[in-house]
One Martini backbone bead per residue (centre of mass of N, CA, C, O) as a GRO file, in nm:
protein
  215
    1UNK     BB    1  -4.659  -0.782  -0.963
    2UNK     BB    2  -4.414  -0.717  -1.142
    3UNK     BB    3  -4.544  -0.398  -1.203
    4UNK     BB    4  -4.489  -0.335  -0.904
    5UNK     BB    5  -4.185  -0.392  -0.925
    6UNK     BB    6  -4.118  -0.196  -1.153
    7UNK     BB    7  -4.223   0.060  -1.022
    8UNK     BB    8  -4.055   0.081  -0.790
    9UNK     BB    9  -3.780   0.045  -0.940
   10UNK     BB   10  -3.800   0.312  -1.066
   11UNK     BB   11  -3.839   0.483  -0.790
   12UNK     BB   12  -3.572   0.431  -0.732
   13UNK     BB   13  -3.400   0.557  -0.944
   14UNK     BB   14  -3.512   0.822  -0.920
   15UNK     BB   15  -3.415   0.917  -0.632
   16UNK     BB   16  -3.106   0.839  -0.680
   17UNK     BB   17  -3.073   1.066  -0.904
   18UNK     BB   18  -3.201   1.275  -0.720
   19UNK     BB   19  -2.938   1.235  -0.497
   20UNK     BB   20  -2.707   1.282  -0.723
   21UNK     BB   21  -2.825   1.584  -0.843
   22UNK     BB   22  -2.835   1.732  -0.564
   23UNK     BB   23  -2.530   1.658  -0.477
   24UNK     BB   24  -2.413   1.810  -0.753
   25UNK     BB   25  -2.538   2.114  -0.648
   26UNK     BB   26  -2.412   2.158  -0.427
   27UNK     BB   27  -2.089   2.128  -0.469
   28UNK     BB   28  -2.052   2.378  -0.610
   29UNK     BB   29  -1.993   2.546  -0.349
   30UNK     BB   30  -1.864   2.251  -0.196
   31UNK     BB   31  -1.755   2.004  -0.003
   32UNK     BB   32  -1.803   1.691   0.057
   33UNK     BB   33  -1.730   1.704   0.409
   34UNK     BB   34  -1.996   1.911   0.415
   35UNK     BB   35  -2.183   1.764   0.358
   36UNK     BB   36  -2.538   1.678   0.445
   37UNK     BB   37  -2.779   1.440   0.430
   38UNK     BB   38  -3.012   1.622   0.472
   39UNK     BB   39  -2.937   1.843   0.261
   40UNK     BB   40  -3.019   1.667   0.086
   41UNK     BB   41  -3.294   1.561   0.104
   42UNK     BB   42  -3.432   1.827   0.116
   43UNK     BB   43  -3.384   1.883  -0.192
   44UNK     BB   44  -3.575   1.587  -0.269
   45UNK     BB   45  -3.831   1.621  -0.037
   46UNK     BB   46  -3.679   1.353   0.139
   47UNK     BB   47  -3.622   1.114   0.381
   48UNK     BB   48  -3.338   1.039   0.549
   49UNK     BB   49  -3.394   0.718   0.544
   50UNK     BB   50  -3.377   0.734   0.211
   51UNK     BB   51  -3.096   0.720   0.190
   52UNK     BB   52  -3.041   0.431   0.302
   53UNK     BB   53  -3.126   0.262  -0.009
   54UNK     BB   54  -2.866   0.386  -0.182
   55UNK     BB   55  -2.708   0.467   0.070
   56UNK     BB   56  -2.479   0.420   0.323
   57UNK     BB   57  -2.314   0.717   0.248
   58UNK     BB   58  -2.181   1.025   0.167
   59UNK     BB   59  -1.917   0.848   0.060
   60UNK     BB   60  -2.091   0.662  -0.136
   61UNK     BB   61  -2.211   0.897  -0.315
   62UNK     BB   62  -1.935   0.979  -0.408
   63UNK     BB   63  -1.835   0.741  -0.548
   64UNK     BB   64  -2.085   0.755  -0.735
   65UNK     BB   65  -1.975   1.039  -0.879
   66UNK     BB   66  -1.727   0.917  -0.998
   67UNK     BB   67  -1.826   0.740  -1.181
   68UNK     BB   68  -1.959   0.920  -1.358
   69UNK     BB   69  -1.767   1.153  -1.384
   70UNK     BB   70  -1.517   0.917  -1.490
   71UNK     BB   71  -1.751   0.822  -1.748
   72UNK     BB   72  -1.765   1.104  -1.890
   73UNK     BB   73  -1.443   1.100  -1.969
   74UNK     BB   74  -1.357   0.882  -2.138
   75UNK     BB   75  -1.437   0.914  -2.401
   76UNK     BB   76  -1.272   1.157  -2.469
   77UNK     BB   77  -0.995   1.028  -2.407
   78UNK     BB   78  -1.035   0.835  -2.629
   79UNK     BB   79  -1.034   1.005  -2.872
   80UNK     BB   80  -0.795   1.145  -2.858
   81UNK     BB   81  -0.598   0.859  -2.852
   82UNK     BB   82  -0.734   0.811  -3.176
   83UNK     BB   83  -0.667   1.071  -3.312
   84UNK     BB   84  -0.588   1.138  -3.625
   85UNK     BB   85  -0.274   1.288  -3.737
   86UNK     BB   86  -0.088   1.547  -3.707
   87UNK     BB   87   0.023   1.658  -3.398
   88UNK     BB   88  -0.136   1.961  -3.421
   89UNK     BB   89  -0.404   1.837  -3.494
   90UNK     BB   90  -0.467   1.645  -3.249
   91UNK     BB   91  -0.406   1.901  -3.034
   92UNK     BB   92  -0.642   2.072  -3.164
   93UNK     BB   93  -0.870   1.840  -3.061
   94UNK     BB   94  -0.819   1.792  -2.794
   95UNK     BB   95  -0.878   2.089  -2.670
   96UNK     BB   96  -1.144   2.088  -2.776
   97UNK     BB   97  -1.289   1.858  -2.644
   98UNK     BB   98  -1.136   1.940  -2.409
   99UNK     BB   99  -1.420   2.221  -2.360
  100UNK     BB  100  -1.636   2.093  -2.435
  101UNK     BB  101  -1.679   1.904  -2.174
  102UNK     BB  102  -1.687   2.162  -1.997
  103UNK     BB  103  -1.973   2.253  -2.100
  104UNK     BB  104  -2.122   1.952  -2.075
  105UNK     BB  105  -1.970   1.891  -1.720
  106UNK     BB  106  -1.914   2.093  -1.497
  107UNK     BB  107  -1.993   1.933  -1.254
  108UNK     BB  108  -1.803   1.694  -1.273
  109UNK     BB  109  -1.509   1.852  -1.267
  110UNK     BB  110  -1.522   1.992  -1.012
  111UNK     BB  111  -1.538   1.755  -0.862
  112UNK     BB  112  -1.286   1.627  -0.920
  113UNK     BB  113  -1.093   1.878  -0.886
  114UNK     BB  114  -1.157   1.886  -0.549
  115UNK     BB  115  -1.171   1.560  -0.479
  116UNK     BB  116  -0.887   1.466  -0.521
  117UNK     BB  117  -0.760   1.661  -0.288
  118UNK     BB  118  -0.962   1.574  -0.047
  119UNK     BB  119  -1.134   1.516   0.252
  120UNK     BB  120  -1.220   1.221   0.124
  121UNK     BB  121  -1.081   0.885   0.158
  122UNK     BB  122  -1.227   0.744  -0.056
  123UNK     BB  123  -1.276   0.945  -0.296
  124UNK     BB  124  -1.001   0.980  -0.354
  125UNK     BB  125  -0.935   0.656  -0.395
  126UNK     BB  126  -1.148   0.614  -0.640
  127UNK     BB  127  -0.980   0.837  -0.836
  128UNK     BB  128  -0.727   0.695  -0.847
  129UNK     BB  129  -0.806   0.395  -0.921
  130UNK     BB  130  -0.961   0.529  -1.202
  131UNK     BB  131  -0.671   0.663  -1.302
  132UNK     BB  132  -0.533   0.409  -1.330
  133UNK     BB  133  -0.677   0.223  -1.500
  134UNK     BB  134  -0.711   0.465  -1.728
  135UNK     BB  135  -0.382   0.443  -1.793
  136UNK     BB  136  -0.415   0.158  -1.890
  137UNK     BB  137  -0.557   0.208  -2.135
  138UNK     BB  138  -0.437   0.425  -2.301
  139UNK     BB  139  -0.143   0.257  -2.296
  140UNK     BB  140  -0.252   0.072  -2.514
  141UNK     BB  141  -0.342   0.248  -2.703
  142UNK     BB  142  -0.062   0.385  -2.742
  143UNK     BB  143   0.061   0.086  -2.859
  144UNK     BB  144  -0.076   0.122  -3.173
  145UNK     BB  145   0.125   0.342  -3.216
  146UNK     BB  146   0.396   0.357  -3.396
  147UNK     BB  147   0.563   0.565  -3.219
  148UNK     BB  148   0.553   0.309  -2.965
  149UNK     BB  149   0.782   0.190  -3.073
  150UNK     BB  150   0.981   0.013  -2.793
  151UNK     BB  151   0.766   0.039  -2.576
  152UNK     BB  152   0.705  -0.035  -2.290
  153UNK     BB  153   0.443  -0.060  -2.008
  154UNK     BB  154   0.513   0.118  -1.827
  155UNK     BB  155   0.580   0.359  -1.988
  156UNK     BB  156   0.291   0.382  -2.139
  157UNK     BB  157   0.182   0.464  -1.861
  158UNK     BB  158   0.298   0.720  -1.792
  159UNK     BB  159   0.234   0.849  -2.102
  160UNK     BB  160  -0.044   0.849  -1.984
  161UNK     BB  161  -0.085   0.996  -1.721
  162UNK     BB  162   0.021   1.247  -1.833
  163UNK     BB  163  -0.224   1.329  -1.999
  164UNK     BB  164  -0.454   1.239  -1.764
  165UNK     BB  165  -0.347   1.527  -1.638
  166UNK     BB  166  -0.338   1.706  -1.876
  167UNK     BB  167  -0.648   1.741  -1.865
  168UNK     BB  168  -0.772   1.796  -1.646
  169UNK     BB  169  -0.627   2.028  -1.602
  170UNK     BB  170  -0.731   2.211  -1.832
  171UNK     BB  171  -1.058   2.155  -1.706
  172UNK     BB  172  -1.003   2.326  -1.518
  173UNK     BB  173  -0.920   2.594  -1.651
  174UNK     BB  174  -1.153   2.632  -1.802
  175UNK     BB  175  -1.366   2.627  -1.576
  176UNK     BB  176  -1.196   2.893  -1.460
  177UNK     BB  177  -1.245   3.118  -1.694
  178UNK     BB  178  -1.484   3.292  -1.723
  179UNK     BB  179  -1.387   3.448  -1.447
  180UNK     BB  180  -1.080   3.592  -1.570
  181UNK     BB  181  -1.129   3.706  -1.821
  182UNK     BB  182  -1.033   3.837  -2.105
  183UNK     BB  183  -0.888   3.580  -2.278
  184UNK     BB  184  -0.884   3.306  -2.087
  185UNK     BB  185  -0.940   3.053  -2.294
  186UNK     BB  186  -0.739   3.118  -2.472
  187UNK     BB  187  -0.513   3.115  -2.228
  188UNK     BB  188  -0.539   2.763  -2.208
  189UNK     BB  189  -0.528   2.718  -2.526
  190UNK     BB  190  -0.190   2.780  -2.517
  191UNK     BB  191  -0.108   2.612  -2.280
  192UNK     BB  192  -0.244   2.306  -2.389
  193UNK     BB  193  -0.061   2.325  -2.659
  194UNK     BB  194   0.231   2.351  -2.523
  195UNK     BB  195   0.192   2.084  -2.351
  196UNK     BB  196   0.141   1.873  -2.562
  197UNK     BB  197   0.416   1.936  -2.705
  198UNK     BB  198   0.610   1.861  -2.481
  199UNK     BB  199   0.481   1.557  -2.508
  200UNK     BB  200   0.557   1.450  -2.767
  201UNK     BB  201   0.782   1.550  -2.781
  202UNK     BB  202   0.943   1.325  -2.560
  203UNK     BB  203   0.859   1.091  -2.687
  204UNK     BB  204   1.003   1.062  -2.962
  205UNK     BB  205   1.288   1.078  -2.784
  206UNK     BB  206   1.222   0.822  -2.545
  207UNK     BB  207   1.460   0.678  -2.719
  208UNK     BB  208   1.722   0.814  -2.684
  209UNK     BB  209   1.972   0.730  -2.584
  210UNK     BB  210   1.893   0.573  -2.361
  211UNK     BB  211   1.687   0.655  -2.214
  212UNK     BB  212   1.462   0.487  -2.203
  213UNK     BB  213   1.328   0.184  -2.058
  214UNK     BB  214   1.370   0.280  -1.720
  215UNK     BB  215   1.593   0.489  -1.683
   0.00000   0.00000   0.00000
């Protein structure tokens, strides 16, 4: 019985997967309010009832592609925020690694990039909230930096905010590089290095002279 139990269970997980990137292979065109269950289903080549085993509704199977695409940036940004040197090399391996990710999760990048402020109410609120816990984290580790000494805690959730939107934007504009004609790369990398350079001078003096600390 047990084995019969495992069996199935597998084969459910693998539905699901197939349910995800299915779901994930088609939004390459199109957006997620536009998309339809039968469209997933045809693709995985189950039943539309079989959808209803894995998701309540195409609303729920885009929050678990949320939770994906933005568990896959996590390690990234965890990276960049941790990596020592000084100010110039931590920036242009910054840049590298957002490089590297959008080669390697091209699809999670566009997903997050178009439903961010896209037209399903549940999944901009899923990346909202993810994107809100994921900047108090960065927060915490950014308070670990020197750098960051008599920094609040208000205060270095925004310069976290600050970052993971400045990553996300330049992931996206790295996705958006290759179309754009020659040497479009170079400058994506060339302005994600001028915004985080101007990212890091402000923190530097973000208390000189009682600016900071919620002025």
């Amino acid at each position: 019985m047990s084995h019969t139990l495992g069996v199935r269970q597998a084969q459910k997980q693998k539905t699901r997967r197939a349910l995800l990137d299915a779901a994930l292979e088609l939004l390459e065109e199109q957006s997620l309010s536009s998309l339809g269950l039968r469209e997933v289903t045809r693709a995985v080549g189950v039943a539309p009832t079989a959808f209803y085993r894995h998701f309540r509704s195409i609303e729920d199977l885009g929050v678990a592609l949320v939770e994906e695409a933005l568990g896959s940036l996590h390690p990234m940004i965890r990276t960049i925020v941790s990596t020592t040197g000084d100010g110039e090399e931590r920036i242009a391996r910054a840049v590298e690694l957002i490089a590297g990710h959008v080669d390697a999760h091209p699809a999670h990048v566009r997903f997050i990039a178009r439903e961010r402020h896209g037209g399903v109410q549940a999944v901009r609120a899923a990346i909202r909230d993810q994107l809100a816990l994921f900047a108090v984290e960065v927060g915490e580790a950014l308070a670990e930096d020197p750098v960051s000494a008599g920094w609040g805690e208000e205060d270095l959730v925004m310069l976290a905010q600050l970052y993971v939107d400045q990553m996300l934007g330049t992931a996206s504009l790295f996705l958006e590089a290759p179309g754009s004609g020659a040497g479009a790369r170079e400058r994506v990398s060339r302005m994600a290095v001028r915004r985080l350079r101007l990212i890091g001078i402000g923190r530097a003096h973000w208390l000189d002279g009682g600016v900071g600390g919620g002025e």
